[in-house]
N, C-alpha and C positions, 0 to 999 in steps of 0.2 A: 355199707352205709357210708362209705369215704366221700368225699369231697371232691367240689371242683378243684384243679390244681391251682386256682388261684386264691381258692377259698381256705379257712383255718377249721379243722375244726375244734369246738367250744368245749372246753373240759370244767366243770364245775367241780371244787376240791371239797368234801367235806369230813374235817379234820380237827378236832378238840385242841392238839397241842400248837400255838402260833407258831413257833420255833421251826419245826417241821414243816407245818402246814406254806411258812414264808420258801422255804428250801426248796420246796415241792414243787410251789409256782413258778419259782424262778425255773429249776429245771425244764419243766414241759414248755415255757415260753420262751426258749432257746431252741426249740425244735421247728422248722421254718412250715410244720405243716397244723403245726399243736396251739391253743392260745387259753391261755385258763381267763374265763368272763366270771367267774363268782368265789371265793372264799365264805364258809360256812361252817360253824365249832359244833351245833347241834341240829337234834332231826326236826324239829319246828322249822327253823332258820331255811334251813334244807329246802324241807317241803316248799317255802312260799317263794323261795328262790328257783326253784326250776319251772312253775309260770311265769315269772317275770323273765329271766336270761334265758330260757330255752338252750340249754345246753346240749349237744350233741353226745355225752360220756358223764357219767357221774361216776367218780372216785370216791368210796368212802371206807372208814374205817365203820372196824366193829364196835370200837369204845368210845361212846361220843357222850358227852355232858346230858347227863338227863333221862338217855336212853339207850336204846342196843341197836348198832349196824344192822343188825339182821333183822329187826322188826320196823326198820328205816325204810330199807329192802322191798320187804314186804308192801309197805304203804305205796310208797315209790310204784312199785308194779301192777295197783289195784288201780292208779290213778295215771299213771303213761306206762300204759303195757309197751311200746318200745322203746323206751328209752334203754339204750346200755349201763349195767349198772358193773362198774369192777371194785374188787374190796381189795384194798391195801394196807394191811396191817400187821402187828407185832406177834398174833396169837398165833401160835401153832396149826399152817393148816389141815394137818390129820387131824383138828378137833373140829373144826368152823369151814374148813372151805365145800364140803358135802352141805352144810347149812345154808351157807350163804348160797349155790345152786340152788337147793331146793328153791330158796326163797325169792328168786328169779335172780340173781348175779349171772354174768356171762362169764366171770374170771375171779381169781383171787390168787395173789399177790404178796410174799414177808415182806416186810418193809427194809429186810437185810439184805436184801437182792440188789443187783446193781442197777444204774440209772438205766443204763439198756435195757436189761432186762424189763424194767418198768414200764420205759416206752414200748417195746416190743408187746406189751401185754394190750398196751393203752390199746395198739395200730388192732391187735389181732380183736379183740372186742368191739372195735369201733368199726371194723368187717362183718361183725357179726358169726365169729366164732366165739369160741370157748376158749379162755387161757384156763390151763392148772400145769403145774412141776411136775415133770416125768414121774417122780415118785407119785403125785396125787392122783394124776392121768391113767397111772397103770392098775393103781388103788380102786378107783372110779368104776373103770370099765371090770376086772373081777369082778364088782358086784351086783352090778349089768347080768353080767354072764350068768353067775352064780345066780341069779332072780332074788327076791323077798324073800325067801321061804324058810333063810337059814336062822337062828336066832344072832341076834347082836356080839360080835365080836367081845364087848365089854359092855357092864351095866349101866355105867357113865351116856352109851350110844341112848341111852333111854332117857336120859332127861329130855326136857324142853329147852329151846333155847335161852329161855329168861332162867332155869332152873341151873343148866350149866352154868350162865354169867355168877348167878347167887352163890355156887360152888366152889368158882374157883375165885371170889371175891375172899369167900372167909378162910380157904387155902392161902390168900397172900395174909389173913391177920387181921383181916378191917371185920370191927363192931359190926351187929345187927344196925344199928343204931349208922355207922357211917356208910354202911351198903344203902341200907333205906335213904340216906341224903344222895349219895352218889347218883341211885337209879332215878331219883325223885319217886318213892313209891312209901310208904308209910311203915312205920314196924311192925304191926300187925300183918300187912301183907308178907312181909320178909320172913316171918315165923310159919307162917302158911308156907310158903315156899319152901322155908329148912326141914320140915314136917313130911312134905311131901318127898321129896331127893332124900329124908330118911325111911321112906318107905322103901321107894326106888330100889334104893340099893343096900334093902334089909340091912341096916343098923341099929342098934339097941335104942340108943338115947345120943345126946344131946354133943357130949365128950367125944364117942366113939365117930359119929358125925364129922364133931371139928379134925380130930386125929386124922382123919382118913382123908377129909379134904385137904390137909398140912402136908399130907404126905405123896396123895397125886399131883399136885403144884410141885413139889420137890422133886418128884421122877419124870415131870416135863420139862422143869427146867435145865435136865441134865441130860435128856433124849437128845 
């Protein structure tokens, strides 16, 4: 999908933190074949921005104001099946970057990576392959190989992706009460949700729940 060599092509950033998001742009618009035409903090903003700019590459993260990368992802792909989408983000991809595939992403990307490496992701997406980290690439194809057939490595792999986001939200410590602001989704739904991920992954009650999400946040952050 590359470009004339006279042409640029269009990176659209969508990125919740300005700080970052300002860094980002600068970066890619130092690269003499790269030009970022939109900055965007959430997935509304998003959405009505890639009719209007037609960007050639959407960057986005998984944690954006209001909503989830992955179900950004999703929209994105029901409504311009080619557009390339890559995710660039903080989260662990042994947790999300198998998600973010499913959910039509060509690549995904730590945000701890170098700026090369990041272009290098951009170029290889914007060809229309697949970026993942040797580690997630080799991850990947195992289970490929291996087919469906085997049960989930861990019971975590069984949530939903709004149900992981809800998990490891009260693993960092945030209130029913500030998840439900963050995601923009109501407290009632948020109790649904903690209800269910305690079904999932047989827990007693309510306690046992938070414990468990305190403590997988904690052996991720340490992975």
């Amino acid at each position: 999908m590359g470009k004339a060599q006279s042409e640029k092509n269009r990176i659209l950033i969508v990125e919740d933190h300005p700080l970052f998001r300002e860094g980002l742009s600068q970066m890619i618009d130092r690269d003499p074949g790269l030009v970022v035409c939109g900055q965007c903090a959430d997935a509304i903003t998003a959405l009505r921005a890639v009719g209007e700019l037609k960007p050639d590459l959407m960057l986005v993260d998984i944690s954006l104001d209001g909503a989830n990368g992955i179900d950004l992802i999703k929209n994105l792909k029901a409504k311009y099946e080619d557009l390339p989408v890559l995710v660039l983000s903080m989260h662990d991809e042994t947790l999300y970057a198998e998600r973010a595939l499913r959910a039509g992403a060509l690549g995904y990307v730590m945000k701890n990576e170098s700026a090369r490496t990041v272009k290098s992701a951009i170029f290889k997406v914007l060809g229309g392959d697949i970026f993942l980290s040797e580690k997630m690439s080799g991850s990947v194809l195992a289970k490929l190989v291996r087919g469906k057939t085997e049960p989930p490595v861990s019971p975590i792999e069984q949530l939903s992706d709004r149900e992981l986001e809800v998990f490891q939200m009260m693993g960092e410590g945030k209130s029913t009460r500030q998840i439900a602001e963050d995601l923009d989704l109501t407290i009632p739904t948020i109790h649904s949700f903690r209800n269910r991920i305690k079904e999932k992954l047989q827990l007693k009650n309510a306690t046992e729940l938070m414990l468990h999400a305190m403590q997988w946040v904690r052996e991720k952050s340490v992975s």
